[in-house]
C-alpha positions as CSV (number, residue, x, y, z in Angstrom):
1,X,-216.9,88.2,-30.3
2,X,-215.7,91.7,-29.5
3,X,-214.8,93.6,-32.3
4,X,-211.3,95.7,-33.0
5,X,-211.2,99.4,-32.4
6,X,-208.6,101.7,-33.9
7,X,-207.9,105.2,-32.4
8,X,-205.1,107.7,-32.1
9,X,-203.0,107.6,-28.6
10,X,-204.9,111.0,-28.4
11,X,-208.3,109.4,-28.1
12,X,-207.6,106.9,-25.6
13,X,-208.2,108.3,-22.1
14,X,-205.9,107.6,-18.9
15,X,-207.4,105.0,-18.0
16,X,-207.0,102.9,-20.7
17,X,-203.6,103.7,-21.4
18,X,-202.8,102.6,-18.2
19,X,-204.7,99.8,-19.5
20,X,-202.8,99.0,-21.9
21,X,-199.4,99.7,-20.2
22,X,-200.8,97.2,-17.4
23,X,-201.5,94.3,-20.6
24,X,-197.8,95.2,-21.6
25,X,-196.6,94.5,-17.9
26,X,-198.7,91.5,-17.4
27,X,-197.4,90.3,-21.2
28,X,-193.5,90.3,-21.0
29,X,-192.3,88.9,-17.9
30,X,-188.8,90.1,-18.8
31,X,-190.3,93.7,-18.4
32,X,-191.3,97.1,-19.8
33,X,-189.6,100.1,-19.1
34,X,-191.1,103.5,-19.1
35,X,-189.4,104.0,-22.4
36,X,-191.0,100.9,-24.0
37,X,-194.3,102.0,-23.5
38,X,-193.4,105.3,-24.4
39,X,-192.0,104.4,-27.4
40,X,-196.3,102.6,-28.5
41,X,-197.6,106.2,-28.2
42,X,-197.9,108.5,-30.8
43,X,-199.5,106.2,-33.3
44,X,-202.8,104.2,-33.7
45,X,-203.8,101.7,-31.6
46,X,-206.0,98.7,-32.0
47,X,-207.8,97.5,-29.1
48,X,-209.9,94.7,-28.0
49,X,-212.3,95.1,-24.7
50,X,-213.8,92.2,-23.4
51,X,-217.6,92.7,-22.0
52,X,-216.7,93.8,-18.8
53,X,-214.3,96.8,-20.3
54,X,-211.4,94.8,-20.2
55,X,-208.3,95.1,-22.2
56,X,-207.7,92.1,-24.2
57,X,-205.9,92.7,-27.1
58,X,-203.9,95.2,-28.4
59,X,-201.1,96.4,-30.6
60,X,-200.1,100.1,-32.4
61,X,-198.3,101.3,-35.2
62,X,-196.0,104.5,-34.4
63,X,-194.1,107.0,-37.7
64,X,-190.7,106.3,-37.8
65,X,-188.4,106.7,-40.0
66,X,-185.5,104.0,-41.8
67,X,-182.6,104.4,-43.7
68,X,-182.4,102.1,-46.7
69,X,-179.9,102.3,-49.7
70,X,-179.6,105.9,-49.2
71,X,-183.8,106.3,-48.6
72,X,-185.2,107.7,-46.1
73,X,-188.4,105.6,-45.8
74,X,-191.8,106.5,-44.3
75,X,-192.4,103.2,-42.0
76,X,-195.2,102.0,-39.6
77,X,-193.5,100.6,-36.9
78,X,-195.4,98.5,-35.1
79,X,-195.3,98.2,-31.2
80,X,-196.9,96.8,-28.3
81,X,-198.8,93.8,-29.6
82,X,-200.3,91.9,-26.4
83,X,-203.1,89.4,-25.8
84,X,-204.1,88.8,-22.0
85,X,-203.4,85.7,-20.9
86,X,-207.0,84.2,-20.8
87,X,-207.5,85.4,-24.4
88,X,-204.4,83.4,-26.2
89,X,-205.2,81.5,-29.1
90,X,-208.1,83.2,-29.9
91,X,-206.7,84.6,-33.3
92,X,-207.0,88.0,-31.2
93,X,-203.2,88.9,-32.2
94,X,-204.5,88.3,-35.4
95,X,-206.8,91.0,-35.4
96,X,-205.1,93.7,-34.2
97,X,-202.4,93.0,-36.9
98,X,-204.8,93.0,-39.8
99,X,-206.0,96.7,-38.1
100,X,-202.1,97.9,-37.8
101,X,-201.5,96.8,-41.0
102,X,-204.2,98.0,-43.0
103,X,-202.7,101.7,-41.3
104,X,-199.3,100.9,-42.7
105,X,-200.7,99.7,-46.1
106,X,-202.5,102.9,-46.1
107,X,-199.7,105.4,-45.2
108,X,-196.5,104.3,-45.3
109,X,-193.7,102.7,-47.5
110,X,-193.1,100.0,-45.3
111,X,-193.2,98.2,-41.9
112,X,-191.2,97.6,-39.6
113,X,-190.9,95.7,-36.1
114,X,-188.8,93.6,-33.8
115,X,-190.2,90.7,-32.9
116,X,-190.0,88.4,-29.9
117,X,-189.1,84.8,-30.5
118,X,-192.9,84.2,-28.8
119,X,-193.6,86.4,-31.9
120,X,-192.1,85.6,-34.8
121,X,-194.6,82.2,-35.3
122,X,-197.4,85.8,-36.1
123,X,-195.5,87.6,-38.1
124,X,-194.1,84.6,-40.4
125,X,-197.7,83.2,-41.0
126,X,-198.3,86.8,-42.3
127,X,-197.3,89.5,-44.9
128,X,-194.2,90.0,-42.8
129,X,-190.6,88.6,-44.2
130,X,-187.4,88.3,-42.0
131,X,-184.9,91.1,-42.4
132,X,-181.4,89.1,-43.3
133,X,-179.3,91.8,-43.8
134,X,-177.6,93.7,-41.0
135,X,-179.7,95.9,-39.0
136,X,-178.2,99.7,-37.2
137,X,-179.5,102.9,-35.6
138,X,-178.7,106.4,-37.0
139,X,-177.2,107.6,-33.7
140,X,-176.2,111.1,-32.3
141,X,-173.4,109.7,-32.9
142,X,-173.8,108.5,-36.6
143,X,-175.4,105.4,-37.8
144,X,-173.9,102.8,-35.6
145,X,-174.5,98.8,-36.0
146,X,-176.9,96.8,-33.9
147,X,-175.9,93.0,-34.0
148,X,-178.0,92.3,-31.3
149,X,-181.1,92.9,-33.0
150,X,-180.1,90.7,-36.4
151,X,-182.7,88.1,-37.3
152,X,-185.4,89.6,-35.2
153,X,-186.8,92.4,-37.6
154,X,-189.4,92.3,-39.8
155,X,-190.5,94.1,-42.6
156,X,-193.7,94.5,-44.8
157,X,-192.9,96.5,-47.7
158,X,-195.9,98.4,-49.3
159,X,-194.0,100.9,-52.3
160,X,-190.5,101.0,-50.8
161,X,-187.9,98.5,-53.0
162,X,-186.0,96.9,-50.4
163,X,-182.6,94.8,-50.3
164,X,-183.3,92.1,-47.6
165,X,-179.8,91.5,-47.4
166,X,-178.5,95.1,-47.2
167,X,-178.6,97.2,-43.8
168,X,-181.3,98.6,-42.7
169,X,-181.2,101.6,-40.1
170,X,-183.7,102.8,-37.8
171,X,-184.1,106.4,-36.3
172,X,-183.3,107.0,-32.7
173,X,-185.0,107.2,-29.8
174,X,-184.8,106.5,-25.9
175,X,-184.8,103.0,-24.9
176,X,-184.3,99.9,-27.0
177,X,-183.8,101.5,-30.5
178,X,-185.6,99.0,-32.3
Protein backbone atom coordinates (compact mmCIF):
# COMPACT_ATOMS: atom_id res chain seq x y z
CA UNK A 1 0.00 0.00 0.00
CA UNK A 2 1.53 3.38 -0.70
CA UNK A 3 2.15 5.38 2.06
CA UNK A 4 1.04 9.25 2.85
CA UNK A 5 3.47 12.03 2.24
CA UNK A 6 3.11 15.42 3.78
CA UNK A 7 4.99 18.50 2.37
CA UNK A 8 4.70 22.31 2.01
CA UNK A 9 3.15 23.67 -1.43
CA UNK A 10 6.86 24.80 -1.61
CA UNK A 11 8.23 21.34 -1.90
CA UNK A 12 6.06 19.94 -4.46
CA UNK A 13 7.50 20.68 -7.89
CA UNK A 14 5.40 21.72 -11.11
CA UNK A 15 4.78 18.81 -12.10
CA UNK A 16 2.96 17.51 -9.36
CA UNK A 17 0.99 20.46 -8.70
CA UNK A 18 -0.29 20.15 -11.96
CA UNK A 19 -0.82 16.80 -10.71
CA UNK A 20 -2.79 17.57 -8.30
CA UNK A 21 -4.74 20.41 -10.04
CA UNK A 22 -5.43 17.57 -12.80
CA UNK A 23 -6.95 14.98 -9.64
CA UNK A 24 -9.00 18.18 -8.67
CA UNK A 25 -10.36 18.49 -12.38
CA UNK A 26 -10.86 14.85 -12.92
CA UNK A 27 -12.66 14.82 -9.13
CA UNK A 28 -15.48 17.58 -9.42
CA UNK A 29 -17.24 17.37 -12.52
CA UNK A 30 -19.04 20.64 -11.63
CA UNK A 31 -15.44 22.22 -11.98
CA UNK A 32 -12.50 24.02 -10.45
CA UNK A 33 -11.63 27.31 -11.12
CA UNK A 34 -8.22 28.79 -11.08
CA UNK A 35 -9.18 30.38 -7.76
CA UNK A 36 -10.11 27.01 -6.27
CA UNK A 37 -6.91 25.52 -6.67
CA UNK A 38 -5.41 28.54 -5.72
CA UNK A 39 -7.06 28.77 -2.79
CA UNK A 40 -5.16 24.57 -1.65
CA UNK A 41 -1.80 26.28 -1.90
CA UNK A 42 -0.02 27.73 0.68
CA UNK A 43 -0.48 24.98 3.16
CA UNK A 44 0.58 21.21 3.61
CA UNK A 45 -0.32 18.76 1.45
CA UNK A 46 -0.75 15.04 1.79
CA UNK A 47 -0.31 12.96 -1.04
CA UNK A 48 -0.61 9.51 -2.26
CA UNK A 49 1.50 8.17 -5.46
CA UNK A 50 0.63 5.06 -6.85
CA UNK A 51 3.72 2.88 -8.15
CA UNK A 52 3.93 4.26 -11.43
CA UNK A 53 4.11 8.06 -9.84
CA UNK A 54 0.62 8.61 -9.97
CA UNK A 55 -1.43 10.92 -7.98
CA UNK A 56 -3.95 9.15 -6.11
CA UNK A 57 -4.88 10.77 -3.15
CA UNK A 58 -4.69 14.00 -1.83
CA UNK A 59 -5.87 16.75 0.34
CA UNK A 60 -4.14 20.09 2.16
CA UNK A 61 -4.66 22.18 4.97
CA UNK A 62 -4.16 26.12 4.26
CA UNK A 63 -3.88 29.19 7.52
CA UNK A 64 -6.90 31.04 7.63
CA UNK A 65 -8.34 32.83 9.81
CA UNK A 66 -12.29 32.84 11.58
CA UNK A 67 -14.21 35.10 13.50
CA UNK A 68 -15.92 33.59 16.44
CA UNK A 69 -17.65 35.43 19.41
CA UNK A 70 -15.45 38.23 19.01
CA UNK A 71 -12.02 35.66 18.40
CA UNK A 72 -9.98 35.74 15.89
CA UNK A 73 -9.16 32.02 15.57
CA UNK A 74 -6.04 30.35 14.15
CA UNK A 75 -7.79 27.60 11.76
CA UNK A 76 -6.58 24.79 9.43
CA UNK A 77 -8.70 25.01 6.72
CA UNK A 78 -8.78 22.15 4.90
CA UNK A 79 -8.95 22.06 0.95
CA UNK A 80 -8.69 19.96 -2.00
CA UNK A 81 -9.38 16.38 -0.65
CA UNK A 82 -9.49 14.05 -3.90
CA UNK A 83 -9.20 10.29 -4.54
CA UNK A 84 -8.77 9.16 -8.33
CA UNK A 85 -11.46 7.40 -9.50
CA UNK A 86 -9.83 3.89 -9.59
CA UNK A 87 -8.67 4.41 -6.01
CA UNK A 88 -12.32 5.07 -4.18
CA UNK A 89 -13.07 3.03 -1.32
CA UNK A 90 -9.83 2.33 -0.46
CA UNK A 91 -9.92 4.25 2.92
CA UNK A 92 -7.41 6.55 0.85
CA UNK A 93 -9.54 9.79 1.87
CA UNK A 94 -9.09 8.46 5.10
CA UNK A 95 -5.54 8.82 5.12
CA UNK A 96 -4.91 11.95 3.94
CA UNK A 97 -7.41 13.30 6.66
CA UNK A 98 -5.72 11.65 9.51
CA UNK A 99 -2.28 13.53 7.91
CA UNK A 100 -4.26 17.09 7.55
CA UNK A 101 -5.55 16.69 10.75
CA UNK A 102 -2.73 15.72 12.78
CA UNK A 103 -1.29 19.42 11.11
CA UNK A 104 -4.35 21.18 12.52
CA UNK A 105 -4.22 19.31 15.92
CA UNK A 106 -0.69 20.48 15.92
CA UNK A 107 -0.98 24.18 15.08
CA UNK A 108 -4.11 25.59 15.15
CA UNK A 109 -7.29 26.30 17.28
CA UNK A 110 -9.50 24.70 15.04
CA UNK A 111 -10.60 23.34 11.66
CA UNK A 112 -12.46 24.28 9.35
CA UNK A 113 -13.90 23.18 5.74
CA UNK A 114 -16.89 23.04 3.46
CA UNK A 115 -17.80 19.96 2.55
CA UNK A 116 -19.49 18.50 -0.51
CA UNK A 117 -22.64 16.44 -0.02
CA UNK A 118 -20.23 13.38 -1.62
CA UNK A 119 -18.19 14.54 1.50
CA UNK A 120 -19.95 14.97 4.33
CA UNK A 121 -20.46 10.81 4.77
CA UNK A 122 -15.95 11.46 5.66
CA UNK A 123 -16.18 14.07 7.70
CA UNK A 124 -19.26 12.88 9.95
CA UNK A 125 -17.59 9.32 10.58
CA UNK A 126 -14.71 11.58 11.94
CA UNK A 127 -13.60 14.17 14.55
CA UNK A 128 -15.51 16.67 12.45
CA UNK A 129 -19.15 18.10 13.82
CA UNK A 130 -21.62 20.06 11.53
CA UNK A 131 -21.56 23.85 11.93
CA UNK A 132 -25.44 24.76 12.86
CA UNK A 133 -25.25 28.17 13.36
CA UNK A 134 -25.09 30.70 10.55
CA UNK A 135 -22.04 30.97 8.66
CA UNK A 136 -20.51 34.75 6.82
CA UNK A 137 -17.38 36.19 5.36
CA UNK A 138 -15.56 39.31 6.76
CA UNK A 139 -15.74 41.21 3.48
CA UNK A 140 -14.08 44.44 2.12
CA UNK A 141 -17.17 45.34 2.65
CA UNK A 142 -17.64 44.18 6.36
CA UNK A 143 -18.71 40.83 7.54
CA UNK A 144 -21.50 39.90 5.24
CA UNK A 145 -23.78 36.57 5.68
CA UNK A 146 -23.39 33.51 3.51
CA UNK A 147 -26.69 31.42 3.57
CA UNK A 148 -25.61 29.49 0.82
CA UNK A 149 -22.93 27.82 2.54
CA UNK A 150 -25.21 26.90 5.94
CA UNK A 151 -25.20 23.19 6.81
CA UNK A 152 -22.08 22.42 4.78
CA UNK A 153 -19.21 23.59 7.20
CA UNK A 154 -17.42 21.71 9.42
CA UNK A 155 -15.45 22.24 12.23
CA UNK A 156 -12.84 20.37 14.44
CA UNK A 157 -12.05 22.32 17.43
CA UNK A 158 -8.67 21.65 19.06
CA UNK A 159 -8.38 24.76 22.06
CA UNK A 160 -10.87 27.18 20.61
CA UNK A 161 -14.48 27.15 22.72
CA UNK A 162 -16.85 27.29 20.05
CA UNK A 163 -20.85 28.07 19.93
CA UNK A 164 -22.11 25.68 17.24
CA UNK A 165 -25.08 27.63 16.97
CA UNK A 166 -23.57 31.17 16.81
CA UNK A 167 -22.07 32.59 13.48
CA UNK A 168 -19.04 31.76 12.38
CA UNK A 169 -17.02 34.09 9.84
CA UNK A 170 -14.38 33.26 7.60
CA UNK A 171 -11.60 35.60 6.15
CA UNK A 172 -11.77 36.61 2.52
CA UNK A 173 -10.26 35.60 -0.39
CA UNK A 174 -10.86 35.25 -4.29
CA UNK A 175 -13.22 32.72 -5.31
CA UNK A 176 -15.77 30.74 -3.24
CA UNK A 177 -15.08 32.26 0.21
CA UNK A 178 -15.53 29.20 2.01
Amino acid sequence: MSSVELCHTYQLSQAQLDAVHQLLLDSFPLGVTDDDFANSLGGMHAVVWNDRDQLIAHASVVPRRMMHQGRSLRTGYVEAVAVATDHRRQRLGSRVMDAIETVIKGGYDLGALSASSDGQLLYADRAWRRWTGTTSVVSPEGIRRTPEEDGSVYVMPVSASLDFDADLACDWRAGDVW
